[in-house]
N, C-alpha and C positions, 0 to 999 in steps of 0.2 A: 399195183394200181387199184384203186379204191373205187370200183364203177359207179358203184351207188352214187359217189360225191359227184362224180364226172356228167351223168344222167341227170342229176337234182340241176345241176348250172345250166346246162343243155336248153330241160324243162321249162325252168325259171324264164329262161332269154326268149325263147320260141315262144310261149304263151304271152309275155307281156308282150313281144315288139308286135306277133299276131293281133292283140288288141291294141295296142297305138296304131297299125295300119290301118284295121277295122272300121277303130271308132274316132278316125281323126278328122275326117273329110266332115261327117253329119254335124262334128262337134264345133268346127269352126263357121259352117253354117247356120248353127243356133244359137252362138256369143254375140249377143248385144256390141253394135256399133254405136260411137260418138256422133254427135254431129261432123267434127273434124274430119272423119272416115267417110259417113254416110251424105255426108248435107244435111243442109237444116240452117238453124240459125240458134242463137244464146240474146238471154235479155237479161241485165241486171236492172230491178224496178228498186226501186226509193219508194217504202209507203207514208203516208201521213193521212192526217185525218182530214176527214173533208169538213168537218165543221169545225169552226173555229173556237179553240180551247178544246177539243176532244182528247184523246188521252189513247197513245198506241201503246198497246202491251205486247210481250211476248204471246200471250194465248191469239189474241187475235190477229197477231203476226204469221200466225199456225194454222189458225183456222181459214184467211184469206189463201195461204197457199194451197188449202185443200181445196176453194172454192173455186181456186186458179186449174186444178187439176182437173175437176171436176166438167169445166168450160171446155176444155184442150182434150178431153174425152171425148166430149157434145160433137166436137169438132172431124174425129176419126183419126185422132193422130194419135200412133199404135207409143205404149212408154216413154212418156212423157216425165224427164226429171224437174222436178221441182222442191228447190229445198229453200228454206232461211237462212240468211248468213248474217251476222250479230244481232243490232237491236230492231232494224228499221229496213233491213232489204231482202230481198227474194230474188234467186237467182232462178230463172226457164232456161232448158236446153231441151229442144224440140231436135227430132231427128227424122230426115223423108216427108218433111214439110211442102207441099206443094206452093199456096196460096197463101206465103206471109204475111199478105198486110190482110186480109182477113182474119187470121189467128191473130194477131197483133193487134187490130183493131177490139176484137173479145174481148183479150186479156185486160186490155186499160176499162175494162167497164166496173164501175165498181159493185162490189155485190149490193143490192137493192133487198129490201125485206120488206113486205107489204103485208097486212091485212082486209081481205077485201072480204063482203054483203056476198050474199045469193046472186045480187044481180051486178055482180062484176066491181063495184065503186069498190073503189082503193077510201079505205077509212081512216087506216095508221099507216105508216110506215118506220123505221127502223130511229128514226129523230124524236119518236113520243116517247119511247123508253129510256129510261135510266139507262147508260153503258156495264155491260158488266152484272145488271141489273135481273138476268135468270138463272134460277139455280134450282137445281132436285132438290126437293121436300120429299115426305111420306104421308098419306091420307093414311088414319088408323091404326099408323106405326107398321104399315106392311108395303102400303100400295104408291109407287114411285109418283108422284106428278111435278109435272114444272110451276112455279111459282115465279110472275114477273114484275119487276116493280116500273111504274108508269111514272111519267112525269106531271101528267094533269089528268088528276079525278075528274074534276067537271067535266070535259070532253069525254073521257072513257066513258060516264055516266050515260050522257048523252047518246052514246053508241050504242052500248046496251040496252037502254031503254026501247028504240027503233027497233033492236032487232032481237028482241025478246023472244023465244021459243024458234029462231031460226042460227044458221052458224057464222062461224066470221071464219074464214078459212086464211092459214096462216100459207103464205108464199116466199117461195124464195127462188130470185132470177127466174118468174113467171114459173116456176113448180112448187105444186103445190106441197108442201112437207104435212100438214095436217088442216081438220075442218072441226075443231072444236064447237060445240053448242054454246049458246049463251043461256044459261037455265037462271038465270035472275040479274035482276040490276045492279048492278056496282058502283057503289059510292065510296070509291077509293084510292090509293095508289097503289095497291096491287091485287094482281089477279092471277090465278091459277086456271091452269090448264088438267085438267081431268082426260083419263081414258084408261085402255088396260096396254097400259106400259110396263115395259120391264125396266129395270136399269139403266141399260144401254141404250134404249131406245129416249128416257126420259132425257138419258145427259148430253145425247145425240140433237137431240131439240134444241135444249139449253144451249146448246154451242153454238147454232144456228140463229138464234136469236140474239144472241150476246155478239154473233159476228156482222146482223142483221143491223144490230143497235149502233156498230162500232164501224162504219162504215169507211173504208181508205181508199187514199187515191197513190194510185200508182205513179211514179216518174218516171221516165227508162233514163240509167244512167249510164249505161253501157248497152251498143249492141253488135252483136259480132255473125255476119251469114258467112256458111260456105256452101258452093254451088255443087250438085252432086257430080260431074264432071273433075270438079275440083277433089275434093274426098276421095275415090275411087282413085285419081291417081296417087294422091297421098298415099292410102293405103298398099297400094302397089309397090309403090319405092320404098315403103318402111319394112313391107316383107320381103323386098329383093335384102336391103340393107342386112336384115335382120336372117335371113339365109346364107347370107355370103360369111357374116360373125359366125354361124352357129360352124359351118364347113371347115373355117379356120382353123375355131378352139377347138375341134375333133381331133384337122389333121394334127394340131400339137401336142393335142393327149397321145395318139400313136406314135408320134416320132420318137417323143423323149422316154416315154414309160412304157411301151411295146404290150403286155398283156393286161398290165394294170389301165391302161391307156383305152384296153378294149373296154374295161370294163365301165372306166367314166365312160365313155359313150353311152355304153346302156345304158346306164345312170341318169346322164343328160337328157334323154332321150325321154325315160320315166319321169322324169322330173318335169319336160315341157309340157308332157300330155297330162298331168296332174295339172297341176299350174293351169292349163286352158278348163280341164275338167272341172275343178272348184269357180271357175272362173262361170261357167255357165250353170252349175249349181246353185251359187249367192245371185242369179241374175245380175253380175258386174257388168257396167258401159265399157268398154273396152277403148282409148282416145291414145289419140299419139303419145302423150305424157305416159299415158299408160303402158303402151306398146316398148316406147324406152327403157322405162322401169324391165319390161319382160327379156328385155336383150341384156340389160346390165346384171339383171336376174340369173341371168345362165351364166354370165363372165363371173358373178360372187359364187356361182353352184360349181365353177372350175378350181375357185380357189382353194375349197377345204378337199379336192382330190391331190390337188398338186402341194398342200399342207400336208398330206396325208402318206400319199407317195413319197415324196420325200425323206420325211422322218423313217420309214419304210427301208427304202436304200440307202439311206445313214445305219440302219441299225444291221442289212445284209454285209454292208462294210465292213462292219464292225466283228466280224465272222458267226454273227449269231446262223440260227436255222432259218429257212423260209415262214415255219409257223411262227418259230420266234419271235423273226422279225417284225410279223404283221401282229402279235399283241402287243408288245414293247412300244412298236412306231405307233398304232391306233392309240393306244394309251396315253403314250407323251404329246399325241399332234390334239387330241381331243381335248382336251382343255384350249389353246391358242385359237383352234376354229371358233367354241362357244364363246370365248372372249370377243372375237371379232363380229360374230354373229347378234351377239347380247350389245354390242354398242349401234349396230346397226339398227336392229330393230327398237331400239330407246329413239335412237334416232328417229325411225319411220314411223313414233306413235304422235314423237311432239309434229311432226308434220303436218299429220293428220288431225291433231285438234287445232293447231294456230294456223294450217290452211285452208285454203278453201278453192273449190271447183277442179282445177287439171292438177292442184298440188296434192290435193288429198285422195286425186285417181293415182298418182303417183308413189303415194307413202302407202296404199293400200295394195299394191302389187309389190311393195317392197317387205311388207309385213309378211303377206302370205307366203311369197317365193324363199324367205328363211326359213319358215316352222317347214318350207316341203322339200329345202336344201338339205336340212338337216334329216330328216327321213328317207332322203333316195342318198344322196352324197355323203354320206356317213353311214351310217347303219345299215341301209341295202347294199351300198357299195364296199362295205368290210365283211358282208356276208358272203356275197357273191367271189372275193377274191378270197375268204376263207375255204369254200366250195372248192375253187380251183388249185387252193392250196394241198388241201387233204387229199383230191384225188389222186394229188403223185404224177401227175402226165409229166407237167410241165416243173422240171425240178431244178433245171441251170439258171442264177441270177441273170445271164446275158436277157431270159424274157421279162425280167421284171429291172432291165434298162442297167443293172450293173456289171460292171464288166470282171474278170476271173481277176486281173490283175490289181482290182481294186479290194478286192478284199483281203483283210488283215487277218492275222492269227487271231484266235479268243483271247 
């Protein structure tokens, strides 16, 4: 008997299951819930432009969502998703939403972009500028400033001239973003904005104004609440559900494959708590579609042990050695898993780019749960039964599920 190898698997099992015990409770505490879990509500908006002949771009489709985020911040409502989906819509999923028609009421405001005097008068607003119409320049070939183009001179002129040596302070949704001076008259259709910007800070402006300029109106074309009463039981039954599967696929790893059997477990086991761990790492919403994925996830993490095992007691059959068998079977089964695995995740990327909202929490638990099938369920799992191989304990096939009579002469 080979103790070292015996102590090393010991080691291995006691420290990781020690820290899945550990570190499971905190960690399922700090995974982001759905609205489906938690409550809340989801809005699919439709934008369009509020001025007639306006012009919706992607950029300003981006920047309204940011404006939208920004509002649903104002509001105190903790991670807030907001993404774009094709040309013209924006999906909100709010989550522990108390006061929905107030946030709802916000969100349909469209962003407002003012220029107002010293003494408060609104001068422009987002309809005097050309769309699209701000963009970083360089004063001197060093120094960032925004440069806008106006729709009407005359009136800018007009403005400028009033308020000569005082500022016109640039707003947006009533905050103020910057208070430019007016250091001479302009008789033009464009004007630059001066100060000590940097980069980011210039193109940060320009967006603002361009989104100021470009103003949309929201439609809701989809809306979907759930009560947090509601959620709370969802989640309930989806971890009874999802406990009851995991207890199953264990007791059938022990039945059939008795030591190797132990070992998928531990396997499984590392694999869940990864899988949650990455999971509260990337900050993922975690939603029933998702949750699915995580159960189905552990049934494709049984498949490549019981691929594995198998070719395994095919090849003890076969009268090879216990080491033998687990290179020869690893070898021949490892190819069939990656094949299975490589159409899967092809599968789960076109998902994730041609769907959208619970399909692409879906394709995104199925993505990760392979690249970490294949790292506990294969390679930790060939190690750990290499472990217990070399140490000699366990040497009769009957623990690795084949029986004396089944095996053949070499």
């Amino acid at each position: 008997m080979k103790v070292n190898r015996l102590v090393a698997f010991l080691l291995i099992v006691v420290v990781m299951l020690a820290l899945v015990g550990v570190t499971s409770p905190a960690l399922l505490d700090r995974i982001k819930l759905g609205l489906d879990l938690k409550g809340g509500f989801e809005i699919l908006y439709v934008a369009t432009p509020i001025d007639e002949g306006g012009v919706l771009t992607k950029d300003s489709l981006h920047e309204t969502a940011k404006s939208l985020e920004k509002r649903v911040d104002k509001e105190g409502v903790a991670e807030p998703e907001i993404t774009t989906e094709g040309k013209d819509r924006i999906r909100v999923r709010l989550a522990g939403v108390t006061d929905e028609q107030k946030v709802r009421d916000k969100l349909k405001e469209p962003s407002a972009l003012t220029f107002k005097g010293p003494d408060g008068k609104v001068e422009m607003d987002g309809r005097d500028f050309v769309p699209g119409g701000a963009k970083v320049q360089y004063q001197n070939g060093t120094q960032p400033i925004v440069e806008i183009k106006l729709k009407d001179a005359a009136k800018f002129k007009d403005i400028t001239t009033r308020l000569l040596g005082q500022t016109l302070s640039i707003y947006m949704d009533d905050e103020r973003i910057s208070s430019p001076s007016v250091n001479q008259v302009i008789d033009s259709n464009t004007a630059v904005i001066t100060g000590q910007f940097d980069y980011q800070e210039a193109k940060d402006l320009a967006e603002k104004i361009n989104l100021g300029a470009l103003p949309l109106k929201l439609t809701e074309k989809y809306t979907q609440s759930v009560g947090a009463s509601l959620g709370q039981l969802s989640l309930e039954d989806t971890v009874r559900a999802g406990v009851i599967a995991a207890i199953i696929i264990l007791a059938f790893m022990l039945f059939f494959y008795r030591l190797p059997g132990i070992v998928a477990s531990i396997t499984l086991i590392t694999f869940t708590w990864l899988l949650l761990l990455v999971f509260y790492l990337m900050n993922v919403t975690l939603t029933l579609p998702g949750i699915a994925a995580f159960v189905l996830a552990i049934g494709m993490a049984v498949d490549a042990n019981i691929i594995t095992y198998e070719r395994i007691k095919e090849e003890i059959r076969s009268g090879k050695s216990l080491l033998s068998a687990l290179k020869s079977g690893s070898k021949h089964s490892f190819r069939t898993i990656m094949d299975a695995n490589i159409t899967n995740f092809i599968a789960g990327v076109v998902l994730y780019y041609v769907g959208n909202g619970a399909i692409r929490g879906f394709a995104l638990t199925t993505l990760l749960s392979i690249a970490l099938s294949i790292l506990t369920n294969v390679f930790f799992s060939r190690f750990l039964i290499y472990l217990l191989i070399r140490s000699n304990v366990w040497k009769k096939p009957s623990y690795y599920g084949v029986k004396e009579a089944e095996i053949r002469d070499l």
